[in-house]
N, C-alpha and C positions, 0 to 999 in steps of 0.2 A: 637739410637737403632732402626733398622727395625721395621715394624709393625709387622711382621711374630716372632720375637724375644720377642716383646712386648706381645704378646697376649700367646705366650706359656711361658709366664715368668708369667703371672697372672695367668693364668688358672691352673701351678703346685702348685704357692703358695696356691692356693684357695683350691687343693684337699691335698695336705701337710698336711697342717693347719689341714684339717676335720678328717686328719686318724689318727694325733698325738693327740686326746682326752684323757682328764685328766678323772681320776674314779671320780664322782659327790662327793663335799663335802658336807655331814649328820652336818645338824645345826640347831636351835630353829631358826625359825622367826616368828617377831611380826608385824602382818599385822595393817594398821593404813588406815583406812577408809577415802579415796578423795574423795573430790566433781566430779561428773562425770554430763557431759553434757545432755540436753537429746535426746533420741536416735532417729532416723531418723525416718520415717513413711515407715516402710517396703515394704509393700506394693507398695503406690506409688512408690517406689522406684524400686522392682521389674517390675513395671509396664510401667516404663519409658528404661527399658532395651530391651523391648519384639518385638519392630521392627526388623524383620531380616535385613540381608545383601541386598542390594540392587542389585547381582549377586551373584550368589554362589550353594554351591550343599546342597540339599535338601531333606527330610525324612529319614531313619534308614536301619541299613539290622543288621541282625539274623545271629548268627551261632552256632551251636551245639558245645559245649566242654565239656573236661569232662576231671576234677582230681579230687582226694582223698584230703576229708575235714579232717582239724586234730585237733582237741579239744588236750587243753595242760591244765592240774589239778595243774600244779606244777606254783605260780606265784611268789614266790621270783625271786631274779635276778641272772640268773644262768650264764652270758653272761653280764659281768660287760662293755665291750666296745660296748656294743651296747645298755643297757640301757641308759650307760652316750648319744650316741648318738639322741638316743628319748628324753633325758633331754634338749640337746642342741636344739634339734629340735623344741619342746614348745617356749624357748624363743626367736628364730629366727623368730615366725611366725608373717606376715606383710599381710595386708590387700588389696586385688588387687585395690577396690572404695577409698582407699583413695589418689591412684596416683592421678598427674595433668590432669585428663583426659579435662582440659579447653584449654593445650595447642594446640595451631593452628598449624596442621601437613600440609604441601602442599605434595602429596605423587610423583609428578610429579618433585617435587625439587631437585637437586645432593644431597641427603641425605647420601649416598655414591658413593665415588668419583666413575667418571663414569672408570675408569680404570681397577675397580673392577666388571665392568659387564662383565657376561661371554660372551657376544660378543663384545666387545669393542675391537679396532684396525682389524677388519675382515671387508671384502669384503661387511659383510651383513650391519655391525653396517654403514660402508661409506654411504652406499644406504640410508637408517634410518636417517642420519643424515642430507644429503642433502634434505631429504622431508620433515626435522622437525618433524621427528617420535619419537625423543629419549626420551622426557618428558612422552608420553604417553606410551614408554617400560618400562622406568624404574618404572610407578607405577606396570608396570605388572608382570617385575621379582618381586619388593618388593614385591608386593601380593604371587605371586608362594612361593619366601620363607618362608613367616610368615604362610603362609597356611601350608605350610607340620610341621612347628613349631605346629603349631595349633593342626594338625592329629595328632602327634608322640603323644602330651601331653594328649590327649585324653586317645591315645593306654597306654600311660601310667600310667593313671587314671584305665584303666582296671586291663591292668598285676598288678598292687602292692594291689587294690585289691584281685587279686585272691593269690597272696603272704600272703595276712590275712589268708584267709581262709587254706591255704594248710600246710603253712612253720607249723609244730612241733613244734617249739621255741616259749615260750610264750614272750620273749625279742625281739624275730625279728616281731612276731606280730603285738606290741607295734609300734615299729617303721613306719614298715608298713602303720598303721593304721594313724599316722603322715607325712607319704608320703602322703599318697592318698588324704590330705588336702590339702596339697603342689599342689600337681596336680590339684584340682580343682581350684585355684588359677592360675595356669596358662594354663589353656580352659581359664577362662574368664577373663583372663587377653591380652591374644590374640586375644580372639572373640572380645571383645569390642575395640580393638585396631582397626583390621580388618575393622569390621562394620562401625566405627563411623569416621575412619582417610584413611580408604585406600577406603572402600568401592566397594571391591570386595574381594572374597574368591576362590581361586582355588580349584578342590576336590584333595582329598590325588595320592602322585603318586603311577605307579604303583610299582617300588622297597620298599617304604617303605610301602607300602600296604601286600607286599606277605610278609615279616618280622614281619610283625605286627602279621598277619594271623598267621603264625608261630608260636610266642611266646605263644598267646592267644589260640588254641588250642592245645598245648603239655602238656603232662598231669605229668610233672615231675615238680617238685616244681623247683628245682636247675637250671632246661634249663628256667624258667621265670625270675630267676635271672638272669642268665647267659647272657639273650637275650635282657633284658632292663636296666638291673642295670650300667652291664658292657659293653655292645655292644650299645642298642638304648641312653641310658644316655650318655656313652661318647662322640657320634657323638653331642648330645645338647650343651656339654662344649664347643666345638669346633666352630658349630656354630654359638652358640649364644656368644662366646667371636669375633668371628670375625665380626658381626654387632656390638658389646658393642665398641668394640676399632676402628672402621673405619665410623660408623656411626654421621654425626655431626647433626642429630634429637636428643633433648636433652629427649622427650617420650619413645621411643621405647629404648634408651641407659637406664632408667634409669627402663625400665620392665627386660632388658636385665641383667642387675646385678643384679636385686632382684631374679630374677631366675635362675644365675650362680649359687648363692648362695646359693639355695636350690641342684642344678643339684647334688656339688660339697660332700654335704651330701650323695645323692644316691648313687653316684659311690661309696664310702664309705663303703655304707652299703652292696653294692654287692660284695665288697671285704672281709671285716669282717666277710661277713655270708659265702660265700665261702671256706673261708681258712680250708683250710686242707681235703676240701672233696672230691677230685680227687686222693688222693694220693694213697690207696689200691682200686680204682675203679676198675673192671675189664675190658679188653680188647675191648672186643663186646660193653660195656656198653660206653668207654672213646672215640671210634673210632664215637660214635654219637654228642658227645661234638665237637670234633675236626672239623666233618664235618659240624655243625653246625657255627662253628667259620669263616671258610674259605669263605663258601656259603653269611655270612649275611655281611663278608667284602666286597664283590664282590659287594652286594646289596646297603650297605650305601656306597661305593665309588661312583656308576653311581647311586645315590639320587639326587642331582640337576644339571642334562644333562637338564632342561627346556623343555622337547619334549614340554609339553599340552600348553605352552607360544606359542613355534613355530608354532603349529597346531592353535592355535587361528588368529592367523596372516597371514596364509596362509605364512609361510617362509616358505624355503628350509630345510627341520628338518634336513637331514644327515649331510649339510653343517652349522647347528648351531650346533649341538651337537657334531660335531667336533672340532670348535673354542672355544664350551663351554670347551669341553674334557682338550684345549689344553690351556682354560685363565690362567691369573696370579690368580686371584680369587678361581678356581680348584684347582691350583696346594695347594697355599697355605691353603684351606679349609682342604684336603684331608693330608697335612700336620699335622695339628692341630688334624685330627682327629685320625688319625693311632698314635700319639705323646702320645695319652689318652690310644686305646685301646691295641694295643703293649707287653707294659710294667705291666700292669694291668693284661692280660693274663699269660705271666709269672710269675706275682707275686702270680699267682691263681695253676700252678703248669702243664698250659696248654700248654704254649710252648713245644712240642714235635717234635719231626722230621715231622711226618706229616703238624700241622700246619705250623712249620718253614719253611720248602718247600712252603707252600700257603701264608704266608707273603713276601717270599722272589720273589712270581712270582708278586706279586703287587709293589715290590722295598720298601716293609716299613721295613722287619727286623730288618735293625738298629736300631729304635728307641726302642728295648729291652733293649739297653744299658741303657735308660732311670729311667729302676726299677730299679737300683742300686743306684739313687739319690734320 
């Protein structure tokens, strides 16, 4: 089986799996008191984290937003598929400190075969490779991707909170409120990745920068769903299954599944929570969804063109981001990823002529066929 076959055969079982939840079985249990270890010295331990990156972008930036806060009175479970999914989500939750972070990363090592770099077999990679440049690229594509891994998870950590704050549903609150764990789990499960194994940090690009921008000041509860759950989460399945199955670093393979594993939940929940609320939307109102869809597809497909890599190096950017455009890495990334969002927008009740027109000027359409399995 291809690896392009492999990865989108795990990556459906994995969201399959999280949408097909059972309604929580109600039973007496009798908790029986374990010896437990004791516990670390916080502190120091916090304390032993507090080195930054030894390259990287630095200090914070502000930006005004603004939605409507919704206090919900009602807390039985009114949304039996989405409490079971906050049920499920408690017991999935894994600890980022307790990975191997002893293991010994060489970040300049073929950790991914080099065929999969988006300039491999190009003009530029020949030059690179005669001067013995390719160990010192390849820590710098890996950095460029786990960095924008890093950024989205951030931006993610934002939108699902403000998902607490906004959604009306005291069920999708819940869960929410169990993402946003999730998410902080993977900031520092990347950062300390980053820091400690690759030791450089690229800043966020600019595509998934203006997406982010996007989500995080629109003040409609549903366009935050819409723009993380099902748009910025499904590009993470995709590429964090295409590091998890091509990567032979057994570190970053095994962050990469612990975090598919969460991603595969969100998609979920932005499906769940979704369903059925486009259907009597009005015109004016459905024509900002659609264009939103179209616009952040454009954005997450040109997400890893490398410019700020090329620019650091003094390449030829138009002539990388060409053969990036054109790798096998590309094609297949952008496979995975359209594979996710697609059929999920369908399933959402968004496939409309309009977007079908702006899927179909990207060549993804087909994988609509996909909602049907």
């Amino acid at each position: 089986m291809s690896l392009r076959a492999r990865l989108a055969t795990a990556i459906d079982q994995q969201v399959r799996k999280t949408l097909r939840i059972p309604a929580p079985t109600v039973r007496e249990t009798r908790h029986v008191a374990e010896p437990t270890a004791s516990p670390p010295d916080y502190t120091e331990l916090a304390r032993s984290l507090s080195a930054p990156a030894k390259e990287g972008p630095q200090g914070s930036e502000s930006m005004r937003v603004e939605y409507s806060m919704a206090y919900s009175w009602e807390y039985n479970v009114a949304r039996v598929d989405l409490r079971a999914l906050y049920e499920k989500s408690k017991d999935l939750m894994w600890n980022a400190r307790a990975l191997p972070w002893a293991t010994n990363v060489d970040p300049e090592a073929e950790n991914i075969p080099d065929n999969l770099n988006p300039l491999h077999g190009s003009a530029v990679w020949r030059k690179l490779d005669a001067a013995g440049k390719i160990p010192e690229r390849r820590r710098n594509i890996a950095s460029y991707m786990l960095s924008n891994f890093l950024h989205g998870e951030q931006g993610a950590l934002l939108a699902t909170a403000q998902i607490v704050n906004c959604v009306p549903s005291a069920d999708a609150k819940l869960y929410a409120a169990a993402q946003v764990f999730d998410e902080a789990r993977h900031v520092e499960a990347y950062d300390r990745y980053l820091r400690d194994k690759v030791e450089l940090v690229y800043p966020i690009s600019a595509p998934l920068k203006q997406l982010l921008d996007t989500i995080l000041t629109d003040s409609r509860w549903d366009m935050k769903y819409l723009g993380m759950q099902i748009m910025v989460e499904g590009v993470a399945l995709a590429a964090f299954g295409l590091i998890h199955q091509s990567s032979s670093e057994p570190l970053i393979r095994e962050i990469t599944e612990r975090i598919m594993q969460d991603e595969a939940r969100h998609v979920a929940f932005g499906v769940l929570s979704l369903k059925d609320t486009y259907k009597e939307m009005p015109e004016s109102e459905l024509r900002d969804r659609e264009e939103f869809i179209i616009e952040s597809s454009h954005l997450l497909r040109e997400r890893f063109l490398g410019k700020e890599v090329w620019e650091r190096f003094g390449l030829p950017i138009e002539e990388c981001e060409a053969a990036a455009d054109k790798s096998e890495m590309m094609q297949l990334f952008r496979t995975l990823l359209f594979s996710k969002i697609v059929p999920n927008v369908k399933r959402l009740g968004l496939l409309t002529p309009r977007v079908r027109s702006g899927f179909a000027d990207l060549g993804v359409l087909h994988f609509e066929a996909l909602a049907e399995t």
